[in-house]
FIPAFI-256289 format. One record per atom (N, C-alpha, C): residue number from 1; x, z, y. Coordinates in pm, whole numbers, m for minus. Each point is the difference from the previous one (the first is absolute). Layout:
! FIPAFI-256289
     k        x        z        y
   NUM        X        Z        Y
...
! end
This chain:
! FIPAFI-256289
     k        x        z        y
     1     3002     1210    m2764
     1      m47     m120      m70
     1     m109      m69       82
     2       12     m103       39
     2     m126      m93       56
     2     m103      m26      m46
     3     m126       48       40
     3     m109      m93      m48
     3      m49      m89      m18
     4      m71      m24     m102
     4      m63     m121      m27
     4     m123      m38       64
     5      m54       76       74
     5     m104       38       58
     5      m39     m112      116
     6      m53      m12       69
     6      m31     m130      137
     6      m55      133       73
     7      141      m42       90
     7       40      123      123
     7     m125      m94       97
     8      m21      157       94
     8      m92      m54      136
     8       m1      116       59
     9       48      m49      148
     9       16       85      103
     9     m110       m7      100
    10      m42       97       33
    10     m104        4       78
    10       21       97      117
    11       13      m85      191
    11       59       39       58
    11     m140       61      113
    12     m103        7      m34
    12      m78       28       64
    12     m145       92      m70
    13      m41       76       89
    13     m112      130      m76
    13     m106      m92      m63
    14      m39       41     m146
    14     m105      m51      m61
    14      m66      129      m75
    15     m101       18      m37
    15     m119       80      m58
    15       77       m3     m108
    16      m20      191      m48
    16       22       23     m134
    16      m13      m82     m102
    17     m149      m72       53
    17      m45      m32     m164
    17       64     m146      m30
    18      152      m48       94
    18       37     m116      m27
    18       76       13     m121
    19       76      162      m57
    19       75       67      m66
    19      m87       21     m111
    20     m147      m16        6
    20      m49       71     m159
    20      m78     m157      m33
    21       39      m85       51
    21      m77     m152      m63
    21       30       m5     m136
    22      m97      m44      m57
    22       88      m42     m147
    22      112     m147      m20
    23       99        9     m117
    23       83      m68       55
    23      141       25       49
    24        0       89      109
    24      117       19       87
    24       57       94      m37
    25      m35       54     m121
    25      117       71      m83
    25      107      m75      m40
    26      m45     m150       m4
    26      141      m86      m92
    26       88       19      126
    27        5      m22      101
    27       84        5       95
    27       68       97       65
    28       62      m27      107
    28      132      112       54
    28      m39      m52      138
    29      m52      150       44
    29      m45       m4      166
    29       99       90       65
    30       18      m55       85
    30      131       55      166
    30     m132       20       73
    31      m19      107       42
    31      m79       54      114
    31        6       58      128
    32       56      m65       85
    32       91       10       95
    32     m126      m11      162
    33     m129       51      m27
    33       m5      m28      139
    33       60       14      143
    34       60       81      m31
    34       33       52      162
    34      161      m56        3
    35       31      m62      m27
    35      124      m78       m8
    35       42      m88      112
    36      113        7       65
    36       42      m53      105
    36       m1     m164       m4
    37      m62      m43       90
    37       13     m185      m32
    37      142       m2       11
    38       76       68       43
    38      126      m74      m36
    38       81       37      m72
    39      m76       50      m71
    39       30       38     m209
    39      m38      m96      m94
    40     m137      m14       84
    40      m38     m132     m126
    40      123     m107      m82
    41       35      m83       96
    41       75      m54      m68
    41       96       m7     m129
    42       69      124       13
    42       70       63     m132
    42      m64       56     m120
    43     m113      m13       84
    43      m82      138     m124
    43      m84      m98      m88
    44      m25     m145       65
    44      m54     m107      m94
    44       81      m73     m110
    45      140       26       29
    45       78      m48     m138
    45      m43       50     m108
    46      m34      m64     m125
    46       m1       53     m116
    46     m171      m23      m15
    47      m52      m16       78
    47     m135       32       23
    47      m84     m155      m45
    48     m114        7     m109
    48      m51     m129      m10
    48     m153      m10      108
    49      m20      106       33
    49     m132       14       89
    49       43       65      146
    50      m54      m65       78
    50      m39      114      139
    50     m143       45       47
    51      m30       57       23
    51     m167       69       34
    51       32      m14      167
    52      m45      m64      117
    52       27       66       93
    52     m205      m71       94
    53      m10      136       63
    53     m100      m44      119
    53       41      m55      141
    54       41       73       89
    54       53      m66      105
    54       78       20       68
    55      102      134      m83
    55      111       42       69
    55      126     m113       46
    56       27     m122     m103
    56       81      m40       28
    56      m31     m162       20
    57       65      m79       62
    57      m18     m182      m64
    57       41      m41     m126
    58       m8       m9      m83
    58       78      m77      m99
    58       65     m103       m4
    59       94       m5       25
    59       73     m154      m13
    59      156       28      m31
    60       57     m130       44
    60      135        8      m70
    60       77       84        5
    61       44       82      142
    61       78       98       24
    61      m32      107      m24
    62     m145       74      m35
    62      m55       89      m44
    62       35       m7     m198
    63      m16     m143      m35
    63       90       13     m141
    63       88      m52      m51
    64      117        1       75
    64      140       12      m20
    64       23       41     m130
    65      m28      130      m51
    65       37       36      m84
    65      m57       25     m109
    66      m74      m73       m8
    66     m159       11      m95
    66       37     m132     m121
    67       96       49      m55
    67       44     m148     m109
    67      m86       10     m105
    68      m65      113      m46
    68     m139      m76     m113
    68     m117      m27       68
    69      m60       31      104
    69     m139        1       61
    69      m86      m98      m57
    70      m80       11      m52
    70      m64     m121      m61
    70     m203      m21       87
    71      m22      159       46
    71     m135       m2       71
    71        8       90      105
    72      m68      m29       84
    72      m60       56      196
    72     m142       24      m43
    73        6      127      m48
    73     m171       95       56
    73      m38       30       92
    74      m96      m78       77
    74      m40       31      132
    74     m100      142       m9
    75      m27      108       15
    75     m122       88       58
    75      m51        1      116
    76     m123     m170      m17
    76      m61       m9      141
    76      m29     m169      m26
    77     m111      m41       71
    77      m52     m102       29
    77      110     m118       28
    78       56       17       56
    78       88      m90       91
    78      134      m23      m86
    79      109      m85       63
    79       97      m26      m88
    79       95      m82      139
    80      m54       84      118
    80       60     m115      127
    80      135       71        2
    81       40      115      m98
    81      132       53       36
    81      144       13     m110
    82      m80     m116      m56
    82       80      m80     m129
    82        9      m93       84
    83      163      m53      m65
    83       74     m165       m1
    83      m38      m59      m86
    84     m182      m41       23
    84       18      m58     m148
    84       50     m145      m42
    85       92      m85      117
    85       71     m101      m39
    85      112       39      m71
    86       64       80       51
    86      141      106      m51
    86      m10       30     m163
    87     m122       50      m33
    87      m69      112      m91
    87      m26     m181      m96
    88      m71      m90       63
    88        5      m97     m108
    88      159     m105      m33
    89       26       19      112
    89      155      m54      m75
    89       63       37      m75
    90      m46      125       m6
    90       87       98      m93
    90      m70        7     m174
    91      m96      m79       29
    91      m65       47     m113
    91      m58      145       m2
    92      m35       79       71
    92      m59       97       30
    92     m120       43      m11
    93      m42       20      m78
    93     m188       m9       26
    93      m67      104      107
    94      m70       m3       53
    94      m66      120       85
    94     m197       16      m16
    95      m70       93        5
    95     m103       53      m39
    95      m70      118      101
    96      m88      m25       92
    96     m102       73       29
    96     m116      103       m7
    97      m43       90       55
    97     m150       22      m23
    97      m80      m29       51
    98      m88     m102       71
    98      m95      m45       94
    98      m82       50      m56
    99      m31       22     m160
    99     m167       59       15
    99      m40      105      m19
   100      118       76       30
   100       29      177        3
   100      m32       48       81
   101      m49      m69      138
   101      m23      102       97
   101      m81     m105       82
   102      m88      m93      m86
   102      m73      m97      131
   102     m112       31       14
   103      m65      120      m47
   103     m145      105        2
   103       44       71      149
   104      119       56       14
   104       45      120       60
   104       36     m102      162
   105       40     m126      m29
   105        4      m83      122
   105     m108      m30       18
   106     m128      m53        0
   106     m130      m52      m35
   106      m42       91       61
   107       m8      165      m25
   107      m75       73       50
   107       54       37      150
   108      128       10      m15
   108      113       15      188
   108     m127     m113       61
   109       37     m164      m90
   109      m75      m57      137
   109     m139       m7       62
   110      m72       71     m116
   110     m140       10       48
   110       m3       97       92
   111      123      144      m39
   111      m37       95      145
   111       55      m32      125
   112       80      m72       17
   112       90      m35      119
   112     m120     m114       47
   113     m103      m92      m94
   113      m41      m78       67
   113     m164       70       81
   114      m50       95      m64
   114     m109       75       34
   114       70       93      113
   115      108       50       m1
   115       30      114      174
   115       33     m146       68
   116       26     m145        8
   116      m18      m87      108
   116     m152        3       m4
   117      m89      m28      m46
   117      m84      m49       24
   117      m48      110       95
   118      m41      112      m72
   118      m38      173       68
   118       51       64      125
   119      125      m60       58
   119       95       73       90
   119       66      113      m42
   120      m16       45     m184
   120       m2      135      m16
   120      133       41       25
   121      125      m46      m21
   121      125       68       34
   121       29       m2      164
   122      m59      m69      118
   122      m15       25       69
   122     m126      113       80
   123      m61      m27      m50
   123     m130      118        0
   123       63      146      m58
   124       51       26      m61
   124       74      110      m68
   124       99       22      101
   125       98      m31       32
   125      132       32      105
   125     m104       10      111
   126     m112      m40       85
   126      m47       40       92
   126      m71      146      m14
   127      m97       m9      m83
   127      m36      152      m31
   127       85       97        0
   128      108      m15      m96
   128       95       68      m13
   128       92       96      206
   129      m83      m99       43
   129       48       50      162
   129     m108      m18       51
   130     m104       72      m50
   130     m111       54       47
   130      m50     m156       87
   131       28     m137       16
   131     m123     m109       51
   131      m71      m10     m125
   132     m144       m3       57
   132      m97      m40      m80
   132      m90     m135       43
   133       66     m107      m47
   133      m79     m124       46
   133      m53      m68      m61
   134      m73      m10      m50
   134     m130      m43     m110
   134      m25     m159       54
   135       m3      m70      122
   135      m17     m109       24
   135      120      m70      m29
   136       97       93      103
   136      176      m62      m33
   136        3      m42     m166
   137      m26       26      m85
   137      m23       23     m129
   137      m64      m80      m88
   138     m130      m62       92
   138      m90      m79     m129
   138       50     m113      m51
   139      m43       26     m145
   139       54      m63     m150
   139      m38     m116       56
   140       29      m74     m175
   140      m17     m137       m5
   140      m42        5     m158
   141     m122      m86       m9
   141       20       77     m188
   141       24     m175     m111
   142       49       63     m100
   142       14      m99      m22
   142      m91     m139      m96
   143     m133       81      m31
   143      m62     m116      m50
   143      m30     m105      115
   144       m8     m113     m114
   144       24     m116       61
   144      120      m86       49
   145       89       79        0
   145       77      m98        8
   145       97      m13     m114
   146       89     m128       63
   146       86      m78      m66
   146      131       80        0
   147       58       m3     m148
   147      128       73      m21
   147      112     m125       m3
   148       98      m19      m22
   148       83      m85      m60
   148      130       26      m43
   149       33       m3     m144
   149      121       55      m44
   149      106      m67      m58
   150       88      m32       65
   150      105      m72       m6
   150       77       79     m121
   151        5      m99      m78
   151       60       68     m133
   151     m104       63     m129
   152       38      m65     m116
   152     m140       86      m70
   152       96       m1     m114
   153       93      100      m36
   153       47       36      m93
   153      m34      150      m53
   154       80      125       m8
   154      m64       77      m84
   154      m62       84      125
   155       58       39      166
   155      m81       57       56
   155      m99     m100       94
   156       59     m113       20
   156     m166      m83       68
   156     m102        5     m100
   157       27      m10     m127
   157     m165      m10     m100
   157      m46      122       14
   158       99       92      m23
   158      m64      180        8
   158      m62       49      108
   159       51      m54      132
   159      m61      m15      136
   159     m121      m46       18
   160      m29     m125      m98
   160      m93      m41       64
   160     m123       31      m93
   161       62       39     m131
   161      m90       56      m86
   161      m51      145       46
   162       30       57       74
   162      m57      139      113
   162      m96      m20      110
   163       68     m122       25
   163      m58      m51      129
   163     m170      m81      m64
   164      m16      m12     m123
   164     m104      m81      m54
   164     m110      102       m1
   165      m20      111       61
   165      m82      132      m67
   165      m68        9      150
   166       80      m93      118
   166      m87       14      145
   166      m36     m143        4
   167     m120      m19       95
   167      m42      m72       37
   167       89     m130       88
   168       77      m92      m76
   168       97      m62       67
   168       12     m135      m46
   169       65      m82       83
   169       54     m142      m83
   169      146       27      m19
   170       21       10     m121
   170      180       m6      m62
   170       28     m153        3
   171      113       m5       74
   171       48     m175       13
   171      158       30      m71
   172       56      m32      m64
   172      137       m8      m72
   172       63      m86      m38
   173      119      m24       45
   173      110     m144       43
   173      136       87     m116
   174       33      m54     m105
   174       88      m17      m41
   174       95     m108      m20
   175      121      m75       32
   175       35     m104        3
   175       33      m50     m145
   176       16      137      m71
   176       83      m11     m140
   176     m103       m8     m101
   177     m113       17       31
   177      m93       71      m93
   177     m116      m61       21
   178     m100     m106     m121
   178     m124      m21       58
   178     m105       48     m139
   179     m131      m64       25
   179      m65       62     m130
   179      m34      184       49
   180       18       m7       52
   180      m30      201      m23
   180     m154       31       60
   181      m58     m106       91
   181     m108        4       68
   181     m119       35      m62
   182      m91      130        6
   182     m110      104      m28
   182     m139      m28       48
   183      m43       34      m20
   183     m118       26       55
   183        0       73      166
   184       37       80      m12
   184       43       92      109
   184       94      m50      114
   185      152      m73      m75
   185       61      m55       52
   185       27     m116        7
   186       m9      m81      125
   186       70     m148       31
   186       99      m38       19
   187      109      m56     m133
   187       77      m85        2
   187        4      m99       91
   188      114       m5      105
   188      m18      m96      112
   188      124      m47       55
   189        7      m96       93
   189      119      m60       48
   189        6      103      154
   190      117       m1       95
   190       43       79       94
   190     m119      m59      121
   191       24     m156      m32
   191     m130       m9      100
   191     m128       58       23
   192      m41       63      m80
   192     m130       69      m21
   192       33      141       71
   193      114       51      m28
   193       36      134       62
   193       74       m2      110
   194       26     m102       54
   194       25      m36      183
   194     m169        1       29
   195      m89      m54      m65
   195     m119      m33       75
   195      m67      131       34
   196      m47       39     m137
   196      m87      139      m23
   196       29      114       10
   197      112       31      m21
   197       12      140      m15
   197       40      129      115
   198      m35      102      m17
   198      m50      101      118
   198       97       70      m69
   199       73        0      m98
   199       88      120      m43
   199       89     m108     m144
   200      108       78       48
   200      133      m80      m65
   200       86      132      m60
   201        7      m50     m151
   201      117      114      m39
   201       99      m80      m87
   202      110        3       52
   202      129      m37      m96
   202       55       89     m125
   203       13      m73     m129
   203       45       29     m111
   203       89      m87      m88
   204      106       12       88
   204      133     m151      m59
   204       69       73       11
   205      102      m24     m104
   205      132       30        7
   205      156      m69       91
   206       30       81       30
   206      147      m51      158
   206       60     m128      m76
   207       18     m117       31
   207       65      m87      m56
   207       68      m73      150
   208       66     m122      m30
   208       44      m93      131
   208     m118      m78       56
   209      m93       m6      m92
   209      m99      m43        5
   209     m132       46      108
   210       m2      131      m49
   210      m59       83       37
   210       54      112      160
   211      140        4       m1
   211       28       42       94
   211      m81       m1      119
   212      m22       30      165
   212      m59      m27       95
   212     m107     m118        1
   213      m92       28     m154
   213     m148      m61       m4
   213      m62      m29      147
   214      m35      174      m10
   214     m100      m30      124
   214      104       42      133
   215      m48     m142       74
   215       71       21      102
   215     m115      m53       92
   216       60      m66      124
   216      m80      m36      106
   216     m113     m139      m71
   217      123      m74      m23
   217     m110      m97      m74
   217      m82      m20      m97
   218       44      111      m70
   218     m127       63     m153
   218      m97       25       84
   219      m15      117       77
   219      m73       91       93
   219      m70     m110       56
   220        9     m103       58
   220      m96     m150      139
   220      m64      m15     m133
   221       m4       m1     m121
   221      m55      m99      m90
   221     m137      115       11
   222      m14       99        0
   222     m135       43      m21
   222      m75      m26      111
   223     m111      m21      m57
   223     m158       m8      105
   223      m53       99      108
   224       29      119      m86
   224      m85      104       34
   224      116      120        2
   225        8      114      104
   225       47      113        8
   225       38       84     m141
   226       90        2      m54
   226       33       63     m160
   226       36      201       42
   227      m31       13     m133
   227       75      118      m25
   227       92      m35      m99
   228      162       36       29
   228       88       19     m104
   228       93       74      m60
   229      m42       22     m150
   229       27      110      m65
   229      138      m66      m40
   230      184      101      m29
   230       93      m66      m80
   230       34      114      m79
   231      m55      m38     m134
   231       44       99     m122
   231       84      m78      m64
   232      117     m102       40
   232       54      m30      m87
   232      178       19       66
   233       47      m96       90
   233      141       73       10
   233       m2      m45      172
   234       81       84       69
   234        0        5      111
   234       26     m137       80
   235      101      m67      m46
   235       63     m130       25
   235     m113     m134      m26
   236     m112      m15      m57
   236      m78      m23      m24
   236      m75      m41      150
   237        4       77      104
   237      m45       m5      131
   237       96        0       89
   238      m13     m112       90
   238       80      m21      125
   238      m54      155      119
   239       75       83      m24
   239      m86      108      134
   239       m3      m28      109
   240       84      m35       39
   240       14      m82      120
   240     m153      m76       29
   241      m38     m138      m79
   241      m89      m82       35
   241     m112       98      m39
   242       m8      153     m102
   242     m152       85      m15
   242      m33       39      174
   243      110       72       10
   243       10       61      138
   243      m81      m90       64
   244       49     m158       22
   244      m64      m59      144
   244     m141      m30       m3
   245        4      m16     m215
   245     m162      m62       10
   245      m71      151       12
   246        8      114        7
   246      m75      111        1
   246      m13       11      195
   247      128      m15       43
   247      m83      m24      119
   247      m62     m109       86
   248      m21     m100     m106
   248      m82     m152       32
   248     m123       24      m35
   249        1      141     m101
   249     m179       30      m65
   249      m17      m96      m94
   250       99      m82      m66
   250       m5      m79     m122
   250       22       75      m96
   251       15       88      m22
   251        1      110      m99
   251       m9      192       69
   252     m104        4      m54
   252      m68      109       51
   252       15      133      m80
   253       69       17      m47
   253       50      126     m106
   253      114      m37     m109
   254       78       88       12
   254      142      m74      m80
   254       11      154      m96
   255        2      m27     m120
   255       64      137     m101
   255       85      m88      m67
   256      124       96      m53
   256       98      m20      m42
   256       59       88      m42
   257       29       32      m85
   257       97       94     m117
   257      122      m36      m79
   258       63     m112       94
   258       86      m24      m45
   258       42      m97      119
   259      167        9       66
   259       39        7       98
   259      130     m104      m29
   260       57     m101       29
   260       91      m55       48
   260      112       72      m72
   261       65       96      111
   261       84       71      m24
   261      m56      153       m7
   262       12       22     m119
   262      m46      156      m41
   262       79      142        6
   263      108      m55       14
   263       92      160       35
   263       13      m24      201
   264     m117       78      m12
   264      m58       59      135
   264       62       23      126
   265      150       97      m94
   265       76       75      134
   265      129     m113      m33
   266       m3     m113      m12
   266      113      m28       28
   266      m52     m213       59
   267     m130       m4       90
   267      m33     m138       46
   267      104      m34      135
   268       m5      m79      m44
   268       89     m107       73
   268     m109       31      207
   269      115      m63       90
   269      m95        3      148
   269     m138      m87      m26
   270       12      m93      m53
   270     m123     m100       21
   270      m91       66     m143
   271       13       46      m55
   271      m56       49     m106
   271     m104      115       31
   272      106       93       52
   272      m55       88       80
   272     m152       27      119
   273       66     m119       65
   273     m145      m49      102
   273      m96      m36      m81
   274       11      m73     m110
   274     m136      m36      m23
   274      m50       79      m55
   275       80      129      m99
   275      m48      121      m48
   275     m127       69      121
   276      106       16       77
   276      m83      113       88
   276     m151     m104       78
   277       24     m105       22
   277     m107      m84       54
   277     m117      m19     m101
   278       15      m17     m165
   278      m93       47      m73
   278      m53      133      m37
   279      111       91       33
   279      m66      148      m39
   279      m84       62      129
   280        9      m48      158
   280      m92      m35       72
   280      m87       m2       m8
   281      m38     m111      m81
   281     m151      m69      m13
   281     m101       86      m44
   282      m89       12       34
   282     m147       89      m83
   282      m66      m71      m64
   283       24     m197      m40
   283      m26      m53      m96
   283       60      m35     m106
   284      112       75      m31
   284      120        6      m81
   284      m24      109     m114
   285       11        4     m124
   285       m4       69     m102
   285      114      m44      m96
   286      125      134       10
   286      135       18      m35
   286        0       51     m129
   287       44       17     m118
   287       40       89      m72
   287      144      m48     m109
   288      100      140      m31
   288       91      m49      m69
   288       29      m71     m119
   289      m22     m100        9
   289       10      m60     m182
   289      m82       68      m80
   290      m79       55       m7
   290      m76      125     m101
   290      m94      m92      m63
   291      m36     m112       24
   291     m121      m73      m66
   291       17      m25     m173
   292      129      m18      m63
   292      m39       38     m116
   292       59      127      m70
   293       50       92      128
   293       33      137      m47
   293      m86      105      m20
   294      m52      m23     m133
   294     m110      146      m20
   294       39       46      m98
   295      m36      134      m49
   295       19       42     m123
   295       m4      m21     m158
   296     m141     m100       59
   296      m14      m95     m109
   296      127      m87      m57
   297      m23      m80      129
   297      121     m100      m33
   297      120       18       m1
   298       65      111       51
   298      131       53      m65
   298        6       45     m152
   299      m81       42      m64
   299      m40        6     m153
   299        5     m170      m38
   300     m103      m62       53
   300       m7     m142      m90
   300      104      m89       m6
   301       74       12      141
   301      147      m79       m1
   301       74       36      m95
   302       34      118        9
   302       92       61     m113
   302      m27      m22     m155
   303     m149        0      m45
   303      m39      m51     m111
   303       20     m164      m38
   304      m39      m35      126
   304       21     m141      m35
   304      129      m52      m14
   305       63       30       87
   305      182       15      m10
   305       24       22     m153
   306       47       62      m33
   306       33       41     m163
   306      m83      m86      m57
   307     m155      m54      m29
   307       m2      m84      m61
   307       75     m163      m25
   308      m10       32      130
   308       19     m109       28
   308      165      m39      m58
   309       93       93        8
   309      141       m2      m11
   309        6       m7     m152
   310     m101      103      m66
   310       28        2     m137
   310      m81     m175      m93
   311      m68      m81      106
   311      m36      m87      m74
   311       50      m97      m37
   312      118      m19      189
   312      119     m108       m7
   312       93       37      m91
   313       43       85      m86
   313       95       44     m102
   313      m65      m13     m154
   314     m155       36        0
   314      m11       40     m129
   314     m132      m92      m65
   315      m90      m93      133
   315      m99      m82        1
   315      m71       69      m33
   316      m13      107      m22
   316     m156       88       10
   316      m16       79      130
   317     m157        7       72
   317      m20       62      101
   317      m61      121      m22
   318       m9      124       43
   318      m54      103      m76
   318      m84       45      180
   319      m27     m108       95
   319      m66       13       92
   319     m147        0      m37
   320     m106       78       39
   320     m110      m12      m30
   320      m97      m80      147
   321      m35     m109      m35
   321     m122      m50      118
   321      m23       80       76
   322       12       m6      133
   322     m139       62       70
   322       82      137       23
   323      110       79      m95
   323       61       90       53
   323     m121      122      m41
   324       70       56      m91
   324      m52      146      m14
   324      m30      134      133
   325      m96       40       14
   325      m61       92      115
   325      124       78       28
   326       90      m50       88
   326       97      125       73
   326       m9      145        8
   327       71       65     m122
   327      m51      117       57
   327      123      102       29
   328      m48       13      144
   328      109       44      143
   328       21      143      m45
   329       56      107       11
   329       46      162       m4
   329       25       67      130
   330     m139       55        8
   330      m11       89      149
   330      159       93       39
   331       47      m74      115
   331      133       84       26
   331      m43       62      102
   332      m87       23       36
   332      m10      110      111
   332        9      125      m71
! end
C-alpha cells in the first residue's frame, strides 16, 4: 500500500540529529548515502524531496525520473550545483543553509588570514626540517589596517563581526545589500576597497556574474599590495591572473580553501600547472573546502535542514535562533 506520507530521499551523509528533529516523523525518509550517482536517478521517482550536499549536480538528467519532486535541500551554503533555471521551470523550489555554518567559515578565515600574516604554515613546514629562521619569518600584525569584504551576507557579517574584536578598519561592499553599516563596520562602494585596503576576503556566491571576479583587471584596481583570502567558491578567482599578480607583488599572500576544480586527482594539464605553481609558493595558504566543515556545523546544517523542510510543508519552523549549543559525542 502507498503512502500518504511526503517521501524524501536523501543522497548524501547528514548528522543523526537530522532524524530526531521534530516534525519529520510525518514523513518517509530514503537514506541512501552511499549510493551510486548513477542510481540517483531511479531512486528519485516517487520521491517529493531530495536532500543532497555535493555529491551530485542537480538538473534535468539527474531528474529524469523524479515525477513528484516538488523541493532541492541543499546541506551547505552554496546552491552553485543546482539548475536553478531547470529547478525554476519546473516549478521546483530549492532551499539552503548559509547560516549553518557561517561561524565555522568566519573562523577558517580568520585562521588562514593570521598564518598569512605570521608565515605560520610556512614557518611550521620549515621547522618541521629542522631550518630555523626567525628573520625569514617576521610577521606582519594586523592592527591597523584595512580589511575589505566583498560580500556581507551570513559569512562576510560573521567575518567581520570577529574581525571587530582587533584593532582594524572593516570596509564591506555588498552589491545586493545596503543599510547594514555599524559602528565597527563601513558600508561602502568597491571604490573605497580598490583604494584602502591591505587585506581582501571574498564571500559571494558562484554565479555568471560572479564567475572569474577577480582577475587581472579587478587585481590593477587596487592601490596598495593586498592579501587575498577565497572562502567562497573556487571559480570565483581567475588563478591564472592570482598567480601573475603574486608574482607582480600585487598580492602578497593568497589563502584559499576552496579551489576551481576540487577533485584533485583528476585536473586537467593546465589545471595542473597552476596547482603545483601555487602549492610552491610559501605565500600561499591551501586547505580542503573545510571552512564550513566543523562539527558544529555538521550538527547545525542538519538541524536546520529538517526545519527548514518541515516548514515548507507544514508553515511551522521548529528551528530555534542562534541554534542550540552542539553537543558533539566523543568517538574516540
Amino acid at each position: 500500500m502507498a503512502s500518504n506520507k511526503i517521501n524524501i530521499l536523501v543522497i548524501d551523509d547528514l548528522h543523526p540529529c537530522f532524524f530526531e528533529q521534530e516534525g519529520l516523523q510525518n514523513f518517509e525518509i530514503t537514506y541512501l548515502p552511499n549510493i551510486n550517482p548513477s542510481e540517483i536517478s531511479k531512486a528519485l521517482e516517487n520521491k517529493h524531496v531530495l536532500v543532497v550536499r555535493t555529491k551530485v549536480n542537480v538538473d534535468a538528467e539527474l531528474c529524469k525520473y523524479a515525477n513528484l519532486l516538488q523541493l532541492v535541500a541543499r546541506a551547505g551554503s552554496g546552491v552553485d550545483n543546482l539548475d536553478t533555471n531547470w529547478l525554476d521551470s519546473k516549478g521546483i523550489e530549492y532551499i539552503n543553509t548559509p547560516e549553518a555554518n557561517s561561524q565555522a567559515v568566519a573562523e577558517q578565515a580568520l585562521g588562514m588570514l593570521l598564518s598569512l600574516m605570521a608565515n605560520i604554515t610556512k614557518a611550521d613546514k620549515e621547522v618541521r626540517n629542522f631550518i630555523w629562521d626567525r628573520e625569514g619569518n617576521r610577521g606582519d600584525e594586523l592592527e591597523g589596517k584595512t580589511i575589505g569584504i566583498i560580500g556581507y551576507g551570513n559569512t562576510g557579517s560573521r567575518f567581520a563581526k570577529i574581525l571587530s574584536g582587533f584593532d582594524v578598519t572593516i570596509l564591506a561592499y555588498d552589491k545586493y545589500k545596503s543599510g547594514f553599516g555599524t559602528k565597527n563596520i563601513k558600508e561602502t562602494k568597491m571604490d573605497a576597497i580598490f583604494e584602502k585596503s591591505n587585506i581582501v576576503s571574498l564571500h559571494i556566491p558562484l554565479t555568471d556574474e560572479t564567475k572569474n571576479l577577480v582577475n587581472t583587471n579587478f587585481i590593477n584596481q587596487f592601490k596598495k599590495p593586498i592579501r587575498l583570502l577565497n572562502l567562497s567558491r573556487g571559480a570565483v578567482t581567475n588563478t591564472k591572473d592570482v598567480l601573475a599578480a603574486i608574482e607582480a607583488k600585487k598580492i602578497i599572500g593568497f589563502a584559499a580553501d576552496v579551489l576551481k576544480n576540487e577533485r584533485i586527482n583528476q585536473l586537467n594539464n593546465s589545471e595542473m600547472a597552476e596547482f603545483e605553481k601555487l602549492r610552491s609558493l610559501s605565500n600561499v595558504v591551501l586547505t580542503p573546502h573545510i571552512g564550513g566543515w566543523t562539527h558544529q556545523s555538521y550538527q547545525k546544517i542538519s538541524m536546520s535542514l529538517a526545519s527548514k523542510i518541515t516548514e515548507f510543508y507544514t508553515g511551522q519552523s521548529t528551528f530555534e535562533e542562534g541554534f542550540k549549543e552542539a553537543q558533539i559525542e566523543d568517538s574516540s
